[in-house]
Residue, then its C-alpha position, 0 to 999 in steps of 0.5 A: x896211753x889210749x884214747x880210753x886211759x891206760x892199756x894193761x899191758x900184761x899180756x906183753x909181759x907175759x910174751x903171748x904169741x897169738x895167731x891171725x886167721x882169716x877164715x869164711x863169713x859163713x863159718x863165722x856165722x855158725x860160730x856166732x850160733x854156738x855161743x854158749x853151747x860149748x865147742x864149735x870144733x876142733x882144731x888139730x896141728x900135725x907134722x908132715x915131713x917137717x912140715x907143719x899141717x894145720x886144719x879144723x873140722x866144724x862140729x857137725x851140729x853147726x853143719x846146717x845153713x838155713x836159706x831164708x829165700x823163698x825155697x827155705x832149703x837148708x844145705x850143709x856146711x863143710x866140716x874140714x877146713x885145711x889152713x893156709x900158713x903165711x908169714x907175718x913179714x916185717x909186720x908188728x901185729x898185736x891183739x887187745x879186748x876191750x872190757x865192759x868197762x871200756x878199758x883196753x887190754x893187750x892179749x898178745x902180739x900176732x906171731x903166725x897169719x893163717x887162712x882158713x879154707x873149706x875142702x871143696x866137696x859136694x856140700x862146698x858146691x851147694x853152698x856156693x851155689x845158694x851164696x850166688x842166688x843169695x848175691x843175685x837176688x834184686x834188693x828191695x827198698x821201701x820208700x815213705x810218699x808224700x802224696x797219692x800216685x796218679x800215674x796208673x800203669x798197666x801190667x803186662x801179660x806175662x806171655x806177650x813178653x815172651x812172644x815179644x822176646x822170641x820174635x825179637x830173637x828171630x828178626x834181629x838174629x842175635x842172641x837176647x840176655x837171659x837171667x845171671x842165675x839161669x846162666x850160671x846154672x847152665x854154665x855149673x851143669x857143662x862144667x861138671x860134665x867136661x872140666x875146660x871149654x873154649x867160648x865157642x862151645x859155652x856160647x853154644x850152650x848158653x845162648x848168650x852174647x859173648x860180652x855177656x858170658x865173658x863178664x859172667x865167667x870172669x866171676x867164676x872161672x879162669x882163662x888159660x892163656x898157656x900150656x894145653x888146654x890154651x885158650x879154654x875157660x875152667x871154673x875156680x879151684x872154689x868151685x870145681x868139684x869132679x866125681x873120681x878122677x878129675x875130668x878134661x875135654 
């Protein structure tokens, strides 16, 4: 018995095995437009030396993402999407709908757990990238006044801040925070030219206090404390994309 009366419990009768699968907000996303339009992909199960491969290809019209920034630039989603299997454990998992009469029904109870990951390819990096941008962008609130603004303020030339900017970088001699998102772009353009680097070299490149860059590179990279390029940063597998054969220092 539930809250909302009874559950109809012919799915357990019937013994369906249902799989759980967590896959990315954006393929959701795409699938959520395609309602109604017919199939969203397809899904394909093979054997590999006894070894079960799953994977799903997005149907190539839901391929393209719109951005709803200032650029309105449209990038393409990956179509492959390799599973990841994981065991249930010692879980009992279970699947109900609920109808539009509010009354609960049991589909069937959860017998494999999946994860649904994108191929990484040049299409994967862009998107990346836009979600990034997209994170990046400041949030903007509105807010109802209860009386007039008599603090005037006056704006400020956008070149005198960067004359200031410049002199400050001279007279103290240390390095100024420049924007996350301009960072990030210089940091992708060095890691698609060398695959690891120590933070002597990205400091270099970036021109920004270590803290800064530390905190920036710990989003998208992995610190390698061990083997042979100890000591030296790379990007994420999700972000890692090499032309040919993969690069190194």
């Amino acid at each position: 018995m539930s809250d909302k009366g009874e559950v109809d419990l012919t799915g357990a009768k019937q013994n369906t095995g249902v799989w759980l699968v967590k896959v990315p907000k954006y393929l959701s996303q795409q699938w959520a437009k395609s309602t109604g339009r017919g199939e969203v992909g397809k899904l394909r199960i093979a054997k590999n030396q006894g070894k079960t491969e799953v994977s799903f290809t997005l149907n190539e019209e839901l391929t393209n993402i719109q951005d709803t920034g200032e650029k309105s630039t449209t990038v393409k989603a990956p179509r492959d999407h390799p599973f990841t299997m994981q065991s249930v454990g010692g879980q009992t998992l279970a699947v109900f709908t609920e109808s539009s009469s509010d009354k609960l029904a049991l589909e069937g109870v959860v017998v494999q757990r999946a994860e649904c990951r994108p191929a990484v390819s040049e299409n994967y990096m862009k998107l990346k990238r836009l979600q990034i941008e997209e994170s990046s962008k400041p949030v903007r609130l509105s807010q109802q006044l209860d009386k007039a603004v008599t603090t005037n303020y006056k704006p400020v030339a956008n070149h005198i801040y960067n004359v200031e900017y410049d002199k400050k970088k001279k007279e103290e001699g240390k390095r100024a925070r420049a924007d996350k998102q301009q960072v990030l772009d210089m940091l992708f353009s060095a890691f698609e030219k060398h695959q690891y680097y120590n933070i002597k070299d990205l400091v270099d490149i970036t021109k920004q206090p270590v803290t800064y860059l530390k905190e920036i590179l710990r989003d998208i990279g992995v610190y390698n404390v061990k083997g042979t390029h100890k000591n030296t940063w790379e990007l994420r597998p999700e972000y890692r994309h090499y032309q040919g054969e993969e690069k190194s220092d």
